[in-house]
C-alpha positions as CSV (number, residue, x, y, z in Angstrom):
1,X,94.9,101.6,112.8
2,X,95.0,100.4,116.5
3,X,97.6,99.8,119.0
4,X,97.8,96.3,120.0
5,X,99.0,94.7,123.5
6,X,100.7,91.4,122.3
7,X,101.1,89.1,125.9
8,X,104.5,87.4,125.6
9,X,106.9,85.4,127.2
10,X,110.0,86.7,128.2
11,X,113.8,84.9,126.8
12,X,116.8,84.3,128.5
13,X,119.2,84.7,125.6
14,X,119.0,88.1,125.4
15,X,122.1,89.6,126.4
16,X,123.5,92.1,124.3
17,X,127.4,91.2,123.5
18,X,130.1,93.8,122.3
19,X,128.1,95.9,119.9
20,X,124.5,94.7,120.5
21,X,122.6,91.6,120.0
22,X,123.5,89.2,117.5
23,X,121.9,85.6,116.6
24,X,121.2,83.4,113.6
25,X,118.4,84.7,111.7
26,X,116.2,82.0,112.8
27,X,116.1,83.3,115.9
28,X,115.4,86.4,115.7
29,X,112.3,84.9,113.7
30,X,110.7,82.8,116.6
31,X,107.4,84.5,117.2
32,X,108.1,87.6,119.6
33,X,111.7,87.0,119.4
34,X,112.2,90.4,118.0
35,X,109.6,92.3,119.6
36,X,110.2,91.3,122.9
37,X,114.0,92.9,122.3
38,X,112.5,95.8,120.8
39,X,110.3,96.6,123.4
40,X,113.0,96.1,126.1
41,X,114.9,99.0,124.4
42,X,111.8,101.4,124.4
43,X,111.2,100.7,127.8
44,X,114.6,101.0,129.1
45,X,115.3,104.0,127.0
46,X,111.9,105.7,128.1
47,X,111.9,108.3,124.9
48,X,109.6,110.8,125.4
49,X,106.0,111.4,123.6
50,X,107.1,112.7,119.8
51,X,111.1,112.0,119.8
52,X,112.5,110.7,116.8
53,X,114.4,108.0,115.9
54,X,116.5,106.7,113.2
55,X,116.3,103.0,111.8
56,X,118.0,101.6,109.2
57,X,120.6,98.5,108.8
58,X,122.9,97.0,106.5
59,X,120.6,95.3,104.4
60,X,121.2,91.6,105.3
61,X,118.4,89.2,105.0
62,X,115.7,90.1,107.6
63,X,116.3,93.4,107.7
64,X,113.8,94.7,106.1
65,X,110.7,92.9,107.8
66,X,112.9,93.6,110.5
67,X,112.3,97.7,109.9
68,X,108.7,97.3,109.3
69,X,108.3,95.5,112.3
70,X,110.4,97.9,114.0
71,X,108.7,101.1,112.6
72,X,104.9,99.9,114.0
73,X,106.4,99.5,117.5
74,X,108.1,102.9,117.4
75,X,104.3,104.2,116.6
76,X,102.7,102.2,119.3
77,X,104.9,103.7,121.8
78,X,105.1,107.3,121.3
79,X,107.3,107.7,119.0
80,X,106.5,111.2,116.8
81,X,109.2,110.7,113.8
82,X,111.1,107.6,112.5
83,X,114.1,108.5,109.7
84,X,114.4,105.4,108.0
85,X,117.1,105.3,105.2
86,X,115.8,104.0,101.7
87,X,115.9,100.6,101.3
88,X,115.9,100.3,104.7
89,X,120.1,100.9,103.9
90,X,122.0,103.1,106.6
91,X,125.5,102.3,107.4
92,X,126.3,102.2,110.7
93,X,128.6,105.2,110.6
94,X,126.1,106.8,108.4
95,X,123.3,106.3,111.0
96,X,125.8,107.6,113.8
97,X,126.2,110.6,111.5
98,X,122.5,110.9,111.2
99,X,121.7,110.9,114.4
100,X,124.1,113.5,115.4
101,X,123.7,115.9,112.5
102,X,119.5,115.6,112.9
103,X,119.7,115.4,117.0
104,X,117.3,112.5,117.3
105,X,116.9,110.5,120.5
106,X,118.9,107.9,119.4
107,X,118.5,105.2,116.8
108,X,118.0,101.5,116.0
109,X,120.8,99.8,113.9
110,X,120.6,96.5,112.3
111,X,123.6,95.1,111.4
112,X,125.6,91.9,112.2
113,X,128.6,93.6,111.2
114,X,131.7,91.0,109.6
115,X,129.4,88.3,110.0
116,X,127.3,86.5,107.2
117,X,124.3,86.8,106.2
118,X,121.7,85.1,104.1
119,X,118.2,82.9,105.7
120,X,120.9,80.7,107.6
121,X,123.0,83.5,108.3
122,X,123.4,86.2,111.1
123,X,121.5,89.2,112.1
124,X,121.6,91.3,114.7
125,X,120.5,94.4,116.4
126,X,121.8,97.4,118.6
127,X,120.7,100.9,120.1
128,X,122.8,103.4,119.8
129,X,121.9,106.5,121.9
130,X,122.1,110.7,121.5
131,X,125.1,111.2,120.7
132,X,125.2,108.3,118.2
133,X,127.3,105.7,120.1
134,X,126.6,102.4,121.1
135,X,124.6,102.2,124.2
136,X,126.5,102.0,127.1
137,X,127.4,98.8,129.2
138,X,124.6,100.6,131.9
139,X,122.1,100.5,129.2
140,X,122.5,97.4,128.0
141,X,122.5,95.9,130.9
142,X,119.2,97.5,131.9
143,X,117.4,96.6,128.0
144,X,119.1,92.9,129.0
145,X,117.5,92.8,132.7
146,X,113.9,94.5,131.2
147,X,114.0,91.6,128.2
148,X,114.4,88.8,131.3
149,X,110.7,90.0,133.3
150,X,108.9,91.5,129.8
151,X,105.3,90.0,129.7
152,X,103.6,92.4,126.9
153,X,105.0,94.6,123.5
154,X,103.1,97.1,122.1
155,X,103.1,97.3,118.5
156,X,100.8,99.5,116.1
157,X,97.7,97.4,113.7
158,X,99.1,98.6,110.0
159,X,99.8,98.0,106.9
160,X,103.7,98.2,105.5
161,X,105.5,101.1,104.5
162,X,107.1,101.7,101.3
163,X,110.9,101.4,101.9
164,X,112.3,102.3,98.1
165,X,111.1,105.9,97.6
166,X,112.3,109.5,98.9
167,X,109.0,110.0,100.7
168,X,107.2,110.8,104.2
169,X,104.0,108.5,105.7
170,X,101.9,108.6,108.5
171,X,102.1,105.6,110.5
172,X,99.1,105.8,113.3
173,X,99.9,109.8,114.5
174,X,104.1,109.2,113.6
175,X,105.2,110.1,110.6
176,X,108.1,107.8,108.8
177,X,110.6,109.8,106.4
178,X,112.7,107.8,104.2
179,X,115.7,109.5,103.7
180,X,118.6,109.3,101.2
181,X,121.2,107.0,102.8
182,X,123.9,108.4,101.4
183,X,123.6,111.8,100.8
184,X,124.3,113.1,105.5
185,X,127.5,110.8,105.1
186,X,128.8,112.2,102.1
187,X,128.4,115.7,103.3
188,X,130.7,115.2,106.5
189,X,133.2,113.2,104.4
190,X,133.5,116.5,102.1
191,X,134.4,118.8,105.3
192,X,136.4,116.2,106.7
193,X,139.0,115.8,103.3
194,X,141.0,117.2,101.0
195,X,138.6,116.3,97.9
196,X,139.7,118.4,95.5
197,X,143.7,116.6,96.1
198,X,142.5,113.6,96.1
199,X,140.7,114.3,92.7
200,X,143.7,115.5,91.3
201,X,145.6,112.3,92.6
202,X,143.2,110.1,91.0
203,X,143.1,112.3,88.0
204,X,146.8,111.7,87.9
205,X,147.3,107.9,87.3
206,X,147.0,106.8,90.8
207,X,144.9,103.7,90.5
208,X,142.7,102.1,93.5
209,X,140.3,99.3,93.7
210,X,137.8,99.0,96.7
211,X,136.1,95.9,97.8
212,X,132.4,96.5,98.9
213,X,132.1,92.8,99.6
214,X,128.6,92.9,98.4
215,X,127.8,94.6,101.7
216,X,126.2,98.2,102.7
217,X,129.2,100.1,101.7
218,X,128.9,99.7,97.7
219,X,126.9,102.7,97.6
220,X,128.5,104.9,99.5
221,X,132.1,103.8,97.9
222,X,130.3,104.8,94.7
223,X,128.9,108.0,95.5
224,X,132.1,109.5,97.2
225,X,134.9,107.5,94.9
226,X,133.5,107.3,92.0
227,X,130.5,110.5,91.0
228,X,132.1,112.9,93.5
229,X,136.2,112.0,93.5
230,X,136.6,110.5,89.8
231,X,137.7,107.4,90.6
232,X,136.9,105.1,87.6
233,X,133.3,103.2,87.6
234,X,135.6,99.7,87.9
235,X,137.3,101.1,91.1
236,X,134.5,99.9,93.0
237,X,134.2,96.3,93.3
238,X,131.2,94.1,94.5
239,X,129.4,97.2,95.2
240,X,125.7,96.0,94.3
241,X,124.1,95.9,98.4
242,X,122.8,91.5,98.6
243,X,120.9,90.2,101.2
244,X,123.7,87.1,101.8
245,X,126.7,89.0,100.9
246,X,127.1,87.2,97.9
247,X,127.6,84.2,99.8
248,X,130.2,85.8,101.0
249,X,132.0,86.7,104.7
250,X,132.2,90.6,104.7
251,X,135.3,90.7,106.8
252,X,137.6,93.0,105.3
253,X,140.7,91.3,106.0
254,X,143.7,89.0,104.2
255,X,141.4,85.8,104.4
256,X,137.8,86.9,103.5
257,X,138.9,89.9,100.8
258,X,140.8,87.4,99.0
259,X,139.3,88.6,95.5
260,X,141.1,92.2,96.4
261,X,143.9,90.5,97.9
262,X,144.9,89.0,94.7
263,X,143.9,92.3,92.6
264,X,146.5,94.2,95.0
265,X,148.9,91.6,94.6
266,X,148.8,90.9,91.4
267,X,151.2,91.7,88.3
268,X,149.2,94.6,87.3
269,X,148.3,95.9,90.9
270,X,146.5,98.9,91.6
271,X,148.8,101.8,93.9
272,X,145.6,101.1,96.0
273,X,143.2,98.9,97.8
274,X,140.9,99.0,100.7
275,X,137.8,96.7,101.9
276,X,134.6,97.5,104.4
277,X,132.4,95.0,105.9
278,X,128.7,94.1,106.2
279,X,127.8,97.9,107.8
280,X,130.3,99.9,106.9
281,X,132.7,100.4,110.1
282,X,135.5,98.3,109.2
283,X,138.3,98.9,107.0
284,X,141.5,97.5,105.5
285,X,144.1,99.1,104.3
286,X,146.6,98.0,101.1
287,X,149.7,99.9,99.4
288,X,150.7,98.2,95.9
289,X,151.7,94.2,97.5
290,X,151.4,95.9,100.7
291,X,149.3,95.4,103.6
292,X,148.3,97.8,106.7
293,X,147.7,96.2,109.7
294,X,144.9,98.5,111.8
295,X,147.1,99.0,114.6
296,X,149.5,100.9,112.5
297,X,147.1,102.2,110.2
298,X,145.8,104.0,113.7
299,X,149.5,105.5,114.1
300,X,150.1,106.5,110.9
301,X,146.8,108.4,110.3
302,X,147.7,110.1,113.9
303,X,151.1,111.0,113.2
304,X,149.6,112.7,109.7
305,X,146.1,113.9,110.9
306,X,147.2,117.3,110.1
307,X,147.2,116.9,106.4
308,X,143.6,116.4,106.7
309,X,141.4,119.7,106.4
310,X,139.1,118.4,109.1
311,X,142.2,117.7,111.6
312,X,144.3,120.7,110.6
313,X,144.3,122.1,114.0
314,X,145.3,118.6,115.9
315,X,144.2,116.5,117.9
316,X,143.1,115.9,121.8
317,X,144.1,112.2,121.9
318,X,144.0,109.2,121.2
319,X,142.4,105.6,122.5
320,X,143.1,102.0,121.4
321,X,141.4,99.3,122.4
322,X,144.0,96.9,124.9
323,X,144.5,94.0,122.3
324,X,145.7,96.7,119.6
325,X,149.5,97.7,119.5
326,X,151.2,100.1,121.3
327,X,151.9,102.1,118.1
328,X,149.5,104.6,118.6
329,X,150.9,105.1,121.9
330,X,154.7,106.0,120.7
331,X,152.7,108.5,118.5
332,X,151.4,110.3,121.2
333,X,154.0,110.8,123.3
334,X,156.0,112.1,120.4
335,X,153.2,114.7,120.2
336,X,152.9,115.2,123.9
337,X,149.0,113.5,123.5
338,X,147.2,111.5,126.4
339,X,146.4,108.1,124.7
340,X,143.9,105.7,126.7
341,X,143.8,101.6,126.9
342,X,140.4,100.5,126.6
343,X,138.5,97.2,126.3
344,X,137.4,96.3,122.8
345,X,133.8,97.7,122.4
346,X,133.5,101.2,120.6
347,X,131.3,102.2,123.5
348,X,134.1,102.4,125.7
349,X,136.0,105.3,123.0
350,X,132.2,107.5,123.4
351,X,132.7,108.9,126.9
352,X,136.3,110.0,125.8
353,X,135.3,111.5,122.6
354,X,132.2,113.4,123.9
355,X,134.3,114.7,126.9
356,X,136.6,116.1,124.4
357,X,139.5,113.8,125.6
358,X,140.7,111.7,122.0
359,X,139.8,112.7,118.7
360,X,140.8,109.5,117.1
361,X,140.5,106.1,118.2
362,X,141.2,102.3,116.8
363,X,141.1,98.8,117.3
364,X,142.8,96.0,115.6
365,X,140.2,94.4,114.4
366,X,140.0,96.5,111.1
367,X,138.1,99.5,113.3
368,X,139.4,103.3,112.8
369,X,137.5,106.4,113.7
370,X,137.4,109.8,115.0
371,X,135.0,112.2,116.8
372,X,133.3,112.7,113.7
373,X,130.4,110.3,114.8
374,X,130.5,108.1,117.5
375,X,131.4,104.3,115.3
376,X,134.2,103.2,113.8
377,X,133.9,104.1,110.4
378,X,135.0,102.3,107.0
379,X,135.2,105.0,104.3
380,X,136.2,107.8,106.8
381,X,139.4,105.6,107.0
382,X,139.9,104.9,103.3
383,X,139.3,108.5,102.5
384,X,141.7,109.7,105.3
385,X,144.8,107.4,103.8
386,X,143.9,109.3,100.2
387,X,144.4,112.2,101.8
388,X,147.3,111.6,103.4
389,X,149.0,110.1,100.0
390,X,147.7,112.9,97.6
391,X,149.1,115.7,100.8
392,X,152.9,113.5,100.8
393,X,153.1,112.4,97.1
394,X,154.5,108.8,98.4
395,X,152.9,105.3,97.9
396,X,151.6,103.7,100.7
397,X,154.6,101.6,101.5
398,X,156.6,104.3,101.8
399,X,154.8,106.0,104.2
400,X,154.2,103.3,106.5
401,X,158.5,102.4,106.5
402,X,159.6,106.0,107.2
403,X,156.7,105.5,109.6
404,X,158.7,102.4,111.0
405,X,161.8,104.1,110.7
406,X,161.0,107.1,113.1
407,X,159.0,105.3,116.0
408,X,160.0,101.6,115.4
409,X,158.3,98.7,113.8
410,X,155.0,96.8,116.2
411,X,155.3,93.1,115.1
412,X,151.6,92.0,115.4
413,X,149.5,89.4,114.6
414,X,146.3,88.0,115.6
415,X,144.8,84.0,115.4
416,X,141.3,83.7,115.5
417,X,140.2,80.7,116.5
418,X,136.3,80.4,115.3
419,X,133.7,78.3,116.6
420,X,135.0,76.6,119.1
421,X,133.0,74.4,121.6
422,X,132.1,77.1,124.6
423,X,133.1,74.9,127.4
424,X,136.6,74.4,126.1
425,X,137.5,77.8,125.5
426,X,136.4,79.0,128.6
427,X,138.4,76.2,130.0
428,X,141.3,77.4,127.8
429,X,141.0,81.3,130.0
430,X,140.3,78.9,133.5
431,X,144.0,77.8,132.7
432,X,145.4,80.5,131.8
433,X,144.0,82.4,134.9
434,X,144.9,79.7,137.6
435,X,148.9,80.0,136.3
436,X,148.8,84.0,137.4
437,X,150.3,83.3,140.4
438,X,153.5,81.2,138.8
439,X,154.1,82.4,135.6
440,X,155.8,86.2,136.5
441,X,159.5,85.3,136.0
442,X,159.7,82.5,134.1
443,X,161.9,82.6,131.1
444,X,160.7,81.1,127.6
445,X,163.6,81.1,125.0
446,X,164.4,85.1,124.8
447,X,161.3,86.1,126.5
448,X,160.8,86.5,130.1
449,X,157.3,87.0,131.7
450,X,157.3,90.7,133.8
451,X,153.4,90.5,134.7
452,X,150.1,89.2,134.1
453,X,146.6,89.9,134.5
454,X,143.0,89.9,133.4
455,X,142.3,93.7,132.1
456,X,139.9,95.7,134.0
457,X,139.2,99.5,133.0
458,X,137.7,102.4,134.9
459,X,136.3,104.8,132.2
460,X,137.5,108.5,133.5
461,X,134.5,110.0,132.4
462,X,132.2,108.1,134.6
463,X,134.1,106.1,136.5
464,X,132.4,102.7,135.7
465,X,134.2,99.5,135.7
466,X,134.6,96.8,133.5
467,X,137.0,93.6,134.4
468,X,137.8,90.2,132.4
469,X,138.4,92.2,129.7
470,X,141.2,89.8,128.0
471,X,144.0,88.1,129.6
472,X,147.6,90.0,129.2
473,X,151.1,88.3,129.4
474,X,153.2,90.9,129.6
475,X,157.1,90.1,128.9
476,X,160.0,92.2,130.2
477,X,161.2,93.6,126.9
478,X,157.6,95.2,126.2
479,X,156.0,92.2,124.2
480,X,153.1,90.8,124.8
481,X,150.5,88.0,124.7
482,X,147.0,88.3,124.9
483,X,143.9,86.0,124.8
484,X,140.5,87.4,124.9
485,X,137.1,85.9,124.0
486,X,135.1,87.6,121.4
487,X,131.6,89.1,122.0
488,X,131.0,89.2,118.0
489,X,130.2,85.3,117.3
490,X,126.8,83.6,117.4
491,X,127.7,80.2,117.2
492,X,130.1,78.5,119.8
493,X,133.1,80.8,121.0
494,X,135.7,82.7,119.1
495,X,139.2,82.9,121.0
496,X,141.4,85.5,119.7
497,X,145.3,85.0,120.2
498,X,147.1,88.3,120.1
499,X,151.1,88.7,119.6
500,X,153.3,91.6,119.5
501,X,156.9,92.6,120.0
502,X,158.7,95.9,119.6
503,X,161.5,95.9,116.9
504,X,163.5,99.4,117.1
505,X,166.4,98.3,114.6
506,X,165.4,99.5,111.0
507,X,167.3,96.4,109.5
508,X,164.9,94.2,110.9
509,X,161.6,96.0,110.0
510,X,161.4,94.0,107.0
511,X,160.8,90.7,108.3
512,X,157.8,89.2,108.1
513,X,155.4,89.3,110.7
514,X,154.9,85.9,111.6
515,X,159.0,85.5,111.0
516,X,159.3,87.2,113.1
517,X,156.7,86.4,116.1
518,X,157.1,82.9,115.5
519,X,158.6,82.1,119.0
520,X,156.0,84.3,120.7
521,X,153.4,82.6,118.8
522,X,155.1,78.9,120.3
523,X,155.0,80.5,123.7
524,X,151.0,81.5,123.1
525,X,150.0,77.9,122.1
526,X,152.4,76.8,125.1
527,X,151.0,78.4,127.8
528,X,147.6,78.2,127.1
529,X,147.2,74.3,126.4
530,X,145.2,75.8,123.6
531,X,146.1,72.9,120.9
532,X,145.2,70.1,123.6
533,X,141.7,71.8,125.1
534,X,140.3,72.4,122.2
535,X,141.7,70.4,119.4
536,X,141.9,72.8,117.3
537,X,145.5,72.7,115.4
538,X,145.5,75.5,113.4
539,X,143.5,79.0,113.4
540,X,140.7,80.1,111.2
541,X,142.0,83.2,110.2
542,X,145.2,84.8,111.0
543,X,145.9,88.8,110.3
């Protein structure tokens, strides 16, 4: 075995986006594609002599040359010890957990998250550092600047490893230890929950169904649910791990879950059912012909933390990202807790969490965690809402309306608009940012405009800023627009169209959402030209 110097040529594309980098697989298979990204992290990160690092992905197609390729470049540059998860299979909250628990220098996830898979698919890659968080925006932009001048990767002359057995190799002087997956996670779940209540509830009648959408979570769901809780085998749908997801989209939400969605619905409907996605860290959340949305799923697991042994003692905080609802934060000043604004990006809730500031954190797109690791996490959320029901003895919609009751009802709803030509969505937030200076004031049916901006943050912890994070139209009565373009695509742009409005009166909290947002929505597709720049008439998904 020899180290080799490949000469390369460096890309200009490489610009990591909300959660690392993320391209069609055909990309990332040009010749030195990969590498050259690779070797920009190593160099940024400048690990020393003998660290170790964890590698493993949610087993979408190319992930597993993807590893090997991986594994020989960690050898050729000094790497001592690689923990690579069998199969190449590590959830992304699972290698956030690995990380931590093992104190590794960091790790290399490859995951593409909701998005599909399959040869003509997505993949995508991020590094996530010490304390098992995403890297931050300082990092990223350094691995982005080093992958713009990068002339040469270094990569070790070997043969493959074998990715399916329990088993340690030497690779060059670096030894590679495949490691159970599953087994890290697990453990922290168990200190986390109530597992023997929740046995007894399942042991009880209670019935739930979970949707592994053919993604990395179907082994997990059926270790902890299943061989550890007592859930029935058939609790666990789509739980076999495929390269294309089944030819599916492993977004856990109303649209792309529609096989649960109609289980859950259905005449003879479970009490129970919850989705995760590609890698693991999203999650929804259904009651029996009852859906969560993530920004009160984030309340409600606050207000009842508690109930959960891990949580027993309280909590420091909590974050939201600024698109989510201000649920959360009517939570926390009922409990007298600081709750922070942040931009979307779960980067932005690590500084917070490893100063000790939040304990739980949440955006609306289907993300929930706590300081437990440093991702969002999917099963940690499921597992948390068991708890809660076995610890009240309630169903799921009657937890979420006495929820309602006590701090009022968040109308919310968000319209993706996938896809879209670049150039006119970006012409879409031109508009909207050229009417700043007119719009505060102006009075659309019951709504009346108070302020408006383009979010900006500076994080507490270090002080670093971060501006155009979403445009806000904030309306006098505490509702609010929002537009923001997502950092999660890899083909065109995806707009996202936030709504929400505050309803206090109990009578009303039974409308339906878009009931009752459907003049706010009107006043989004007014102001923003949005039907007329982009032709687009209707959204891809709505949630």
């Amino acid at each position: 075995m020899s180290i080799r110097t490949i000469p390369t040529q460096a890309f200009s594309d490489q610009k990591p986006g909300t959660s690392g980098l993320r391209k069609k697989v055909t990309v990332f298979q040009k010749p030195h594609y990969l590498e050259n990204f690779v070797q920009s992290i190593f160099d940024t990160i400048a690990a020393p002599q003998g660290a170790t690092l964890v590698v493993g992905g949610d087993g979408r197609y190319y992930n597993r040359s993807a590893i090997q390729t991986i594994l020989k470049m960690a050898a050729a540059n000094g790497f001592g010890r690689v923990l690579v998860g069998r199969g190449g299979i590590l959830s992304t909250p699972a290698a956030s957990c690995v990380i931590r628990k093992y104190e590794t220098y960091g790790g290399i996830i490859l995951s593409a998250s909701h998005n599909p898979g399959g040869p003509d698919g997505d993949f995508g890659i991020k590094y996530n550092g010490e304390n098992g968080g995403p890297a931050t925006e300082t990092v990223t932009e350094a691995i982005y600047a080093r992958s713009k001048e990068i002339s040469a990767y270094k990569i070790l002359a070997a043969a493959d490893v074998s990715l399916d057995e329990l088993a340690e190799f030497s690779l060059g002087s670096m030894r590679v230890e495949v490691i159970d997956p599953v087994a890290d996670y697990a453990e922290l779940m168990e200190s986390l929950f109530d597992f023997p209540a929740i046995r007894a509830l399942l042991a009880g009648g209670f019935r739930l169904k979970f949707d592994a959408m053919h993604a990395v979570t179907g082994p997990y769901a059926r270790d902890i649910l299943v061989d550890r809780l007592g859930a029935p085998a058939d609790s666990v749908m789509n739980a076999v791990p495929l390269e294309d997801f089944g030819n599916g989209h492993p977004d856990p939400n109303l649209t792309y879950a529609h096989d649960l969605v109609e289980i859950v619905y259905g005449a003879d409907a479970p009490d129970f059912g919850a989705a995760s996605d590609g890698d693991g860290d999203r999650n929804m959340i259904l009651g029996q012909r009852f859906f969560v949305t993530p920004s009160d799923s984030l309340a409600l697991l606050a207000a009842n933390a508690t109930l959960a042994p891990g949580y027993k003692g309280g909590i420091a905080g909590i974050a939201r990202s600024m698109p989510t609802s201000a649920a959360a934060d009517r939570v926390a000043a009922a409990l007298g807790l600081p709750c922070f604004e942040t931009p979307t990006g779960w980067k932005f809730f690590g500084n917070l969490m490893d100063a000790g500031k939040v304990t739980l954190c949440g955006e609306e797109s289907f993300g929930t965690g706590s300081n437990h690791v440093r991702e969002k996490d999917g099963l940690w959320a499921v597992l948390f809402w068991l708890n809660i029901v076995a610890a009240r003895k309630q169903s799921v919609e009657s937890i979420v309306r006495e929820h309602w009751a006590k701090y009022g009802r968040n109308f919310y709803s968000r319209y993706d608009y996938e896809a879209l030509p670049t150039e006119a969505a970006n012409g879409v937030m031109t508009h909207l940012r050229d009417s700043f200076a007119t719009l505060p004031g102006q009075v659309f049916g019951n709504y009346t405009v108070a302020t408006c901006d383009d979010f900006s943050y500076t994080d507490p912890v270090d002080g670093s800023v971060s501006t155009k994070q979403g445009i806000r139209i904030l309306f006098a009565d505490g509702s609010r627009i929002i537009y923001r373009l997502s950092g999660t695509g890899t083909e065109g742009a995806t707009l996202r169209v936030y709504l929400e409005a505050y309803e206090a009166d109990v009578a009303r909290h039974g409308l339906d959402a878009q009931e009752a947002l459907k003049e706010l929505i009107a006043i989004a597709l007014q102001l923003s030209e949005l039907k007329g720049r982009t032709g687009r008439e209707q959204p891809t998904v709505i949630t």
